[in-house]
BAROKE-603543 format. One record per residue (C-alpha): residue in three letters; x, y, z. Coordinates in steps of 0.001 Angstrom, whole numbers, padded with zeros to 6 digits, always signed. Layout:
BEGIN
alaXYZ ...
***
This chain:
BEGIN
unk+001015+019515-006048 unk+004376+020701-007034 unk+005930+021891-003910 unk+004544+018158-002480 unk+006131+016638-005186 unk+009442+019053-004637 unk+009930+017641-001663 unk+010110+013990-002412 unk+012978+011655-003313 unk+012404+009493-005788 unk+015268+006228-005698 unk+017580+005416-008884 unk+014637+003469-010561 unk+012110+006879-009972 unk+010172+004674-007092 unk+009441+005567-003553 unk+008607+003312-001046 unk+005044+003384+000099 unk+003420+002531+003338 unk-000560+002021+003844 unk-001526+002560+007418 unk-005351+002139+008769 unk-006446+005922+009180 unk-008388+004183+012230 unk-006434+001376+014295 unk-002777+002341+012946 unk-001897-000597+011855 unk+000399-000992+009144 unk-001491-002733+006267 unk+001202-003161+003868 unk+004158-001187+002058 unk+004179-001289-001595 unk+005734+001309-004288 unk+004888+004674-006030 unk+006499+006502-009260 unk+005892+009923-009983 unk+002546+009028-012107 unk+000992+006676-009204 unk+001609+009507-006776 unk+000208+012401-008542 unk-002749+010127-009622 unk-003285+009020-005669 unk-003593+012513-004735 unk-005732+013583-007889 unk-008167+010857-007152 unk-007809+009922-003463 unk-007872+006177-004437 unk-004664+005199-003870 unk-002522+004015-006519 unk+000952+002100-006575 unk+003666+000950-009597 unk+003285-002854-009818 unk+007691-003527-010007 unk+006686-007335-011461 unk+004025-006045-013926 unk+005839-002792-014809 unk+002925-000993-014738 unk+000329+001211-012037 unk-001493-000896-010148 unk-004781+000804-008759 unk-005512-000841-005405 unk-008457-003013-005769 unk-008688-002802-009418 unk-008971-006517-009681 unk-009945-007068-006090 unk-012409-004249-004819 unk-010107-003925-002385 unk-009383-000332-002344 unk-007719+002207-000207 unk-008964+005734-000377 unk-006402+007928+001460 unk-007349+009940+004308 unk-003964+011380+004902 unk-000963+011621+003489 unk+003192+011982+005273 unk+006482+011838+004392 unk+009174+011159+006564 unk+012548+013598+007400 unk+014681+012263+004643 unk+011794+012536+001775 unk+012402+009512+001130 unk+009380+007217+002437 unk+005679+008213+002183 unk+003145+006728+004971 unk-000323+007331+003760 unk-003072+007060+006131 unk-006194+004660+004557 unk-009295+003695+004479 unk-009366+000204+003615 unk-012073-001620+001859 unk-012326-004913+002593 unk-008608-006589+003074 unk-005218-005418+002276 unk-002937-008120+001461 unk-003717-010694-001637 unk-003488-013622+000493 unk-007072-012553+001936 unk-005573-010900+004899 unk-006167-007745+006558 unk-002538-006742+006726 unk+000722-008033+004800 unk+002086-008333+007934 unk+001003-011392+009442 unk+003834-013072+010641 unk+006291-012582+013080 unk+009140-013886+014206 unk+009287-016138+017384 unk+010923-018703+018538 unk+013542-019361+015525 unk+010578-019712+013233 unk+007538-017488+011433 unk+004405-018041+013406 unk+001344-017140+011599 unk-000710-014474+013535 unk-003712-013566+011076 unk-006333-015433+009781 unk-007615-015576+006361 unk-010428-013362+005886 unk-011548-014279+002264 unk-010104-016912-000229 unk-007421-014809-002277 unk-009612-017272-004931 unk-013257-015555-004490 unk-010510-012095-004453 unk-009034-012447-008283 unk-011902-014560-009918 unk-009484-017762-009775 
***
């Protein structure tokens, strides 16, 4: 683990910017963040892990959810500054019952919605 972790570039605040990809379809799922301790802990386990920036603590995919990722692969891009890691996804990705955080695009001046809601984020977090 430490010539992986050699080779990565951890920003000011000791984050790196994280990027879940379905192992299967490619599509990008969502990007989130990893210190040192949510990275080493992803690869120890295989259940990915990610530091929560508003919580200021780790946040283990699906802890609350079920939602988990289990990572199938793992890349960093040329700088070492970006990780993509390759998942399997349980269930949905993004907290607003969604399979992928990235569910809107741009068109037409405005945000059109392009995904539908797969689950109440309510049934999701017990609300």
């Amino acid at each position: 683990m430490n010539r992986i972790l050699q080779q990565i570039t951890f920003d000011a605040q000791g984050l790196i910017p994280a990027i879940a990809q379905d192992h299967e379809s490619g599509r990008v799922l969502m990007m989130a963040w990893m210190n040192k301790e949510a990275f080493e802990e992803t690869l120890r386990t295989g259940l990915v892990c990610y530091w929560s920036r508003s919580r200021g603590k780790l946040w283990r995919k699906g802890e609350s959810s079920g939602q988990q990722q289990r990572l199938v692969e793992l890349r960093i891009d040329c700088d070492g500054d970006t990780i993509l890691m390759k998942v399997d996804q349980k269930g949905v990705a993004c907290h607003t019952g969604r399979k992928s955080c990235f569910y809107r695009l741009a068109k037409d001046g405005d945000w059109a919605e392009t995904d539908p809601v797969l689950i109440d984020p309510k049934l999701l977090y017990g609300q």
